[in-house]
C-alpha beads as a LAMMPS data file, in Angstrom:
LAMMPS data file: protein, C-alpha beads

151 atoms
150 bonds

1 atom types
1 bond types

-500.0 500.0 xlo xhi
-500.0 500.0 ylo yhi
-500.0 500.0 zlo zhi

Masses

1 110.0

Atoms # bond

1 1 1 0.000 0.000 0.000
2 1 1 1.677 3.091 -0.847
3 1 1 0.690 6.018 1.166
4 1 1 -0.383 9.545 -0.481
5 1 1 1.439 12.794 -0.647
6 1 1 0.117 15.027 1.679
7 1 1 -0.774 18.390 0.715
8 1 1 1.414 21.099 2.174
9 1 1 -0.148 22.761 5.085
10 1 1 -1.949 26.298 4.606
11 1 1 -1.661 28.858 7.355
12 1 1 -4.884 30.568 8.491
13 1 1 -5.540 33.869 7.293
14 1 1 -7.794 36.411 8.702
15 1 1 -9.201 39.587 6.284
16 1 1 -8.711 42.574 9.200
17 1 1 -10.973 44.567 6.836
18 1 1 -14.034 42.170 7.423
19 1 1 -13.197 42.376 11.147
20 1 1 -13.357 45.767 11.071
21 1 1 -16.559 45.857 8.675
22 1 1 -18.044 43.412 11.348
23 1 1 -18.017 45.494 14.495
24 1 1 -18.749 48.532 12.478
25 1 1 -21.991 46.505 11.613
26 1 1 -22.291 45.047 15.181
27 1 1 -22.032 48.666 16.499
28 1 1 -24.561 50.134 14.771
29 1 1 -27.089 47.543 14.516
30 1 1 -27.328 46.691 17.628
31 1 1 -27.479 50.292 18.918
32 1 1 -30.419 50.401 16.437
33 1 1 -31.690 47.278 18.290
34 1 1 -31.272 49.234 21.842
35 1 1 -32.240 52.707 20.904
36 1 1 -35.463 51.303 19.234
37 1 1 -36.311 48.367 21.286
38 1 1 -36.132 46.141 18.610
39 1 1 -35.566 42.571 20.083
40 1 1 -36.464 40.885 16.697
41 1 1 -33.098 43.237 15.415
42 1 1 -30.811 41.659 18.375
43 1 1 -31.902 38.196 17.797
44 1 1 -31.483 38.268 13.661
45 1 1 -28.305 39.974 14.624
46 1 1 -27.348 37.606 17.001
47 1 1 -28.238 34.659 15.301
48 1 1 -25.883 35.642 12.128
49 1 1 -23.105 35.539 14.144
50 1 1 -23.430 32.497 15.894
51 1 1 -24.196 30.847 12.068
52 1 1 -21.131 32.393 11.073
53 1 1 -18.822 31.517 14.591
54 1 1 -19.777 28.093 13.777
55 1 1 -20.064 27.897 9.946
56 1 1 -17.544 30.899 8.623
57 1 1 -18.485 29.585 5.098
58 1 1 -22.135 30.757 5.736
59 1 1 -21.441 33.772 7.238
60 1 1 -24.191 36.176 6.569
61 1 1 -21.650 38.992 8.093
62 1 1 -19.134 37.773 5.995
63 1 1 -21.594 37.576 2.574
64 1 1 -22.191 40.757 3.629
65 1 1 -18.663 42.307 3.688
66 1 1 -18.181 40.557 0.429
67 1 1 -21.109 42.134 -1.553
68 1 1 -20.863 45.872 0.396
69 1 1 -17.207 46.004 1.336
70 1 1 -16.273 47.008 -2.320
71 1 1 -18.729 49.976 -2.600
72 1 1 -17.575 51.055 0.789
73 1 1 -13.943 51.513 0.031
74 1 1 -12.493 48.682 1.790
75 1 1 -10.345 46.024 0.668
76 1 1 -8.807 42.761 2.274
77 1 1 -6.291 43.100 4.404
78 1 1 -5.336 39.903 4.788
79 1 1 -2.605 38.715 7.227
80 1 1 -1.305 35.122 8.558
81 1 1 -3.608 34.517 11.592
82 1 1 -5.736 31.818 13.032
83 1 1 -9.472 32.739 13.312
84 1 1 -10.547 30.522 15.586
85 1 1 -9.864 33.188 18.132
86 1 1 -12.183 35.458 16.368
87 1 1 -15.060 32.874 15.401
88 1 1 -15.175 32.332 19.088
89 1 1 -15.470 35.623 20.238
90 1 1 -18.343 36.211 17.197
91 1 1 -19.843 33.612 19.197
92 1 1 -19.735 34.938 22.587
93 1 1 -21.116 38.527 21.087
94 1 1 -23.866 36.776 19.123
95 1 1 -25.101 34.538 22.382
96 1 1 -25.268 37.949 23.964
97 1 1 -27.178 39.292 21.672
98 1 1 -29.610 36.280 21.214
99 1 1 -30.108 37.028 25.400
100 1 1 -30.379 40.472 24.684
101 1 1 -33.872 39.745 22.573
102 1 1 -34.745 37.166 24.400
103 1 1 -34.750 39.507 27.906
104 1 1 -36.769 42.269 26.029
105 1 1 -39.128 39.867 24.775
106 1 1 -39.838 38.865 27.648
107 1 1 -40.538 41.840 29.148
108 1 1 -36.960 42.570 31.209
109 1 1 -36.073 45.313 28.831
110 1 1 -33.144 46.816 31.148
111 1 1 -31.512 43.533 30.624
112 1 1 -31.766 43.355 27.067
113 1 1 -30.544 46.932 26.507
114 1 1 -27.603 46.239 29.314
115 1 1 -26.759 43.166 27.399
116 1 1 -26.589 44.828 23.944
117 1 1 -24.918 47.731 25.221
118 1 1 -21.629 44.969 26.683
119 1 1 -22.200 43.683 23.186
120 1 1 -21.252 47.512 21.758
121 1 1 -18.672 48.617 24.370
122 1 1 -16.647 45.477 23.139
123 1 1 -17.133 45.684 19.521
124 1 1 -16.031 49.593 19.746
125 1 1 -13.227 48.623 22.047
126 1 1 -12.150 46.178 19.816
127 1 1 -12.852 48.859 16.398
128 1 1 -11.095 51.368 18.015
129 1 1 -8.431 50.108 19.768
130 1 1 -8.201 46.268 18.505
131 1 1 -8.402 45.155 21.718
132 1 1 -10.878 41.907 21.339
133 1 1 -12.212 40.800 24.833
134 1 1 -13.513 37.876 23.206
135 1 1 -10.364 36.480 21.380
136 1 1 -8.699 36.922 25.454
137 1 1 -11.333 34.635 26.551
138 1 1 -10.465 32.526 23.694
139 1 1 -6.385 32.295 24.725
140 1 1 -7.308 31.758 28.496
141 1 1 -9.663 29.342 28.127
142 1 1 -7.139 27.488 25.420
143 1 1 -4.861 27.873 28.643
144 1 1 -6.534 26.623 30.999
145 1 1 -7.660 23.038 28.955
146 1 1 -3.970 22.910 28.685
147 1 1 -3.089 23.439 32.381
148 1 1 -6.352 20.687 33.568
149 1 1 -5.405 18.333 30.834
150 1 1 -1.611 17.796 31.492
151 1 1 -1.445 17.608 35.491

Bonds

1 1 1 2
2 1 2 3
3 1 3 4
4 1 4 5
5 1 5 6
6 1 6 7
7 1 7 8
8 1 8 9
9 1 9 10
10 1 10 11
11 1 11 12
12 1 12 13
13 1 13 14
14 1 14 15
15 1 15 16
16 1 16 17
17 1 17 18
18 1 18 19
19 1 19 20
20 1 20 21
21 1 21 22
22 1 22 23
23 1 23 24
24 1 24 25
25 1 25 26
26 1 26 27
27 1 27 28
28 1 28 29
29 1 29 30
30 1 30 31
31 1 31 32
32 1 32 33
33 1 33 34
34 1 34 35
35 1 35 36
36 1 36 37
37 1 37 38
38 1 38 39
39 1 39 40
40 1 40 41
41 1 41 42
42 1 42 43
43 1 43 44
44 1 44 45
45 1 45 46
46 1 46 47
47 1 47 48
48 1 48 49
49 1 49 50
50 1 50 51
51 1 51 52
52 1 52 53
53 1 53 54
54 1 54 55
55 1 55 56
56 1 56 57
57 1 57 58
58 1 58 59
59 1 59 60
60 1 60 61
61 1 61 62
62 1 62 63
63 1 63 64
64 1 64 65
65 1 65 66
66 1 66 67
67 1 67 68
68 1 68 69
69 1 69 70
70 1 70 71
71 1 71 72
72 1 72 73
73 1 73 74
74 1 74 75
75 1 75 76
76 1 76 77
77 1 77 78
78 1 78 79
79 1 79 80
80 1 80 81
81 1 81 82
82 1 82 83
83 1 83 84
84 1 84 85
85 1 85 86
86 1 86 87
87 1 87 88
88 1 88 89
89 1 89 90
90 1 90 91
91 1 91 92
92 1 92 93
93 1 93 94
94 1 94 95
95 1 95 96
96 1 96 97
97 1 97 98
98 1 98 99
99 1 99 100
100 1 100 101
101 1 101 102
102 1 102 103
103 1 103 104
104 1 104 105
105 1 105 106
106 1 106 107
107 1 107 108
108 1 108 109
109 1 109 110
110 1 110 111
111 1 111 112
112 1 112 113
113 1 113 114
114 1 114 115
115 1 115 116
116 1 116 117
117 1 117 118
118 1 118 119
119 1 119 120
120 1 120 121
121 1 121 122
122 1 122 123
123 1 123 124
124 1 124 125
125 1 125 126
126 1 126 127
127 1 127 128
128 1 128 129
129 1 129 130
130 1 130 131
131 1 131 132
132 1 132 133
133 1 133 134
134 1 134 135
135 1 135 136
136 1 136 137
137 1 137 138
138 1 138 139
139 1 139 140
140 1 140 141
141 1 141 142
142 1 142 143
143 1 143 144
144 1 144 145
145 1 145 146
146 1 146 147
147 1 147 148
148 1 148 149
149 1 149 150
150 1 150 151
C-alpha cells in the first residue's frame, strides 16, 4: 500500500478589513436594536453571528462584507492569523445578543438593553483600539484546557 502525498499545510488567514466591517456593523445595529427596542433586530443579529462563529463559510456577516465592502472603500487586508480566536469571540457577542432579545421579549427590557450595550462597548473597544475581549477569553480558556489536561 503506498501512502499519499500530503498536501502542504496552509496557514490561516484572517481579512482585518471584514473584522473591522463586522463590528462597524455590530455597532450600529445593535445600537439600532437598543435605541429602538427592537428585540427581533438583536436576535437576527445575534443569530448571524453564531451561524457564522460556527459555519464561517455561511457567514451572513461575511456575505455581507463581500457584496458591500467594495462599494464602501475597503479592501482585504489579509494577514497570517488563526481565526478561531475570532469565530469564538463572534460567538460569545452573538449569544449575547440572542439574550439580549430574548430579555426584552420577555418583558426585562433593562436587561436586554444592558446586554446589547456589553455587546457595543466590546465591539467599539475592539474597532477602536483592537483590543478583542472575546479572542482573550479565547487564549485563556485554550490555557486553561492545557493546564487541567496535562497535570
Amino acid at each position: 500500500m503506498t501512502a499519499l502525498p500530503s498536501s502542504p499545510r496552509v496557514a490561516p488567514r484572517t481579512d482585518q478589513s471584514a473584522l473591522r466591517f463586522n463590528a462597524i456593523t455590530v455597532v450600529f445595529v445593535t445600537l439600532l436594536a437598543v435605541i429602538l427596542t427592537l428585540p427581533a433586530l438583536s436576535l437576527a443579529l445575534g443569530a448571524a453571528m453564531l451561524l457564522g462563529a460556527v459555519v464561517p463559510e455561511f457567514s451572513p456577516l461575511r456575505a455581507a462584507y463581500r457584496r458591500l465592502g467594495p462599494a464602501l472603500g475597503l479592501h482585504p487586508d489579509v494577514v497570517d492569523e488563526d481565526p478561531r480566536a475570532h469565530h469564538f469571540a463572534q460567538g460569545v457577542g452573538g449569544s449575547f445578543l440572542l439574550a439580549s432579545g430574548l430579555a426584552t421579549l420577555g418583558g426585562l427590557t433593562v436587561l436586554g438593553a444592558a446586554l446589547g450595550l456589553i455587546v457595543i462597548a466590546l465591539a467599539a473597544l475592539n474597532l477602536t483600539q483592537r483590543i478583542c475581549v472575546g479572542c482573550l477569553m479565547y487564549f485563556q480558556f485554550r490555557r486553561l484546557r492545557y493546564v487541567l489536561l496535562h497535570r
